[in-house]
C-alpha positions in Angstrom: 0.0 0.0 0.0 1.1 3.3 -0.7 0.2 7.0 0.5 -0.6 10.1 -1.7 -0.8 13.3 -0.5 -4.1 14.7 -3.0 -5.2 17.8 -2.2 -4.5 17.8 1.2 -5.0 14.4 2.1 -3.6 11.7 2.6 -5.0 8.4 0.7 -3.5 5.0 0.6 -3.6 3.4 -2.5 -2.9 -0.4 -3.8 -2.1 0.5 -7.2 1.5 -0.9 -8.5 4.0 1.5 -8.2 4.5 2.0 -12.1 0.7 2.6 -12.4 0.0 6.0 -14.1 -0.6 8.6 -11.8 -3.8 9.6 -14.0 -5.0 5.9 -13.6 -4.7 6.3 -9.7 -6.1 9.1 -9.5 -9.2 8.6 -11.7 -9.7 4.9 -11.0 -8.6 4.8 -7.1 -9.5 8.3 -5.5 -11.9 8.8 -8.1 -11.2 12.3 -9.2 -12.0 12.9 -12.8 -10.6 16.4 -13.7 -7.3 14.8 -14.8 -8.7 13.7 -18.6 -7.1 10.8 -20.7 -6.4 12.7 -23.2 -3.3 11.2 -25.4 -1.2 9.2 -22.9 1.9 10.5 -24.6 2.3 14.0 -22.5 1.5 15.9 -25.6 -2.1 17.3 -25.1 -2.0 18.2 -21.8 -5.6 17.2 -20.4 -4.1 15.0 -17.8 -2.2 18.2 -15.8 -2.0 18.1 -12.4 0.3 19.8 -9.9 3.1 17.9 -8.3 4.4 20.0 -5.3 3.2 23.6 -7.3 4.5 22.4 -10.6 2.7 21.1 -13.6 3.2 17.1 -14.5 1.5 15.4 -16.9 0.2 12.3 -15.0 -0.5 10.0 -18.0 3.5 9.6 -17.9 3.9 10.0 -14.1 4.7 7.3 -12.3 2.6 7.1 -9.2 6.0 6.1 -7.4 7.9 9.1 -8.9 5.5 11.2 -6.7 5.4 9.6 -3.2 5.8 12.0 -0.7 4.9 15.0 -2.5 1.7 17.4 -2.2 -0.5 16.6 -5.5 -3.0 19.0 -6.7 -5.6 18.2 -9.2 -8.7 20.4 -10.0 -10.6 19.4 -7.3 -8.3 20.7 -5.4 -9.0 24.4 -6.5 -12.2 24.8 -5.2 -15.8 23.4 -4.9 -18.9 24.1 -6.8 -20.5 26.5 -3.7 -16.9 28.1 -3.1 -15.3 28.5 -6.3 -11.5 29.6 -6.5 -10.9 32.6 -8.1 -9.6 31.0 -11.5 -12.8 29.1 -11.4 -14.7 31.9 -11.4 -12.7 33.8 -13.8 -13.4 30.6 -16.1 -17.1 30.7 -15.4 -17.1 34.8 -15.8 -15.3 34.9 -19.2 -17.5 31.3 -20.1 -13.2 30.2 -21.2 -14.8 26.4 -22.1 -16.7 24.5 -24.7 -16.7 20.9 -24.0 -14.5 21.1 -21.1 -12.2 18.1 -21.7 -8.7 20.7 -21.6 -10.2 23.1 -19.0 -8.6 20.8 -16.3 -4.9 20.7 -17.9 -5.7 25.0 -18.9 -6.7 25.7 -15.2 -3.6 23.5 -13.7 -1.0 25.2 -15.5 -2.8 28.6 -14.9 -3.0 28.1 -11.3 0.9 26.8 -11.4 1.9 30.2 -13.3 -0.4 32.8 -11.1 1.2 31.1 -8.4 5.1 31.8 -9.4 3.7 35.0 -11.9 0.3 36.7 -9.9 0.6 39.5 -12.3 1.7 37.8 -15.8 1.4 39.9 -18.7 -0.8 38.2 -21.9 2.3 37.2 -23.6 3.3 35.2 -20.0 -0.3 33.7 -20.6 -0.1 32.5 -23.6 3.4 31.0 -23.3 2.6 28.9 -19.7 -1.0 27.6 -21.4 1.2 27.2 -25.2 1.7 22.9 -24.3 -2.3 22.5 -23.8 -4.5 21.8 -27.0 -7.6 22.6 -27.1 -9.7 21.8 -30.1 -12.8 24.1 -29.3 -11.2 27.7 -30.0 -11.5 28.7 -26.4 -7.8 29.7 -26.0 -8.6 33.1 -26.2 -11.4 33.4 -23.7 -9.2 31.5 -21.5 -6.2 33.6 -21.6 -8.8 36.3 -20.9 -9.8 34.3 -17.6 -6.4 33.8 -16.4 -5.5 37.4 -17.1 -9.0 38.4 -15.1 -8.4 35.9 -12.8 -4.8 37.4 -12.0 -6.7 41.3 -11.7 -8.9 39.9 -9.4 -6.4 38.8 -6.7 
């Protein structure tokens, strides 16, 4: 058995050790804003934060991150208590289907974090690795730079 620190607790899993985080964490703990996106770390759906920075956990091994604090979007906020990216998401409506939101908002969070006042050029450059096939990259760099105002 093993422990993961998600979102500020501490779970203890069964998985093997070379088990995709992304399968742990949407198989074992159940959390489904980490998306199966390509399993090659290209698309970036499958974001999550490993101690503040962003990993792609469809080529994370849950091993490689034992012992460190792991953030996924659940971790943000909740549906009554928003975060403020959340809301700047909601605000600026910065999703269609929603399937890239989650890797959009991790790498967001992990560059307001480091950057709380990045410029639109910083923006574009942190979210640059996440595809998204809607169109939505606009309204989302819109909600990270409102998101960033707002703080």
């Amino acid at each position: 058995m093993t422990a993961l620190k998600v979102n500020g607790h501490v779970h203890d899993v069964t998985a093997p050790e070379d088990a995709p985080l992304l399968f742990v964490l949407r198989n074992d703990l159940k959390l489904n804003g980490p998306k199966f996106g390509c399993g090659l770390s290209q698309c970036g759906a499958c974001t999550v934060l490993v101690d503040g920075q962003p990993v792609r956990s469809c080529v994370t091994s849950m091993s490689a991150v034992v012992g460190s604090e792991i953030t996924t979007l659940e971790g943000l906020g909740t549906l009554d208590k928003p975060s403020r990216l959340q809301k700047a998401f909601m605000d600026e409506q910065a999703m269609q289907c929603g399937y890239c939101v989650n890797g959009v908002m991790m790498r967001a969070k992990a560059l307001l974090d480091s950057n709380p006042r990045p410029t639109e050029t910083e923006v574009r450059q942190a979210l640059d690795g996440n595809l998204c096939r809607c169109g939505a990259q606009n309204r989302m760099v819109r909600a990270v730079l409102r998101a960033a105002k707002e703080a």
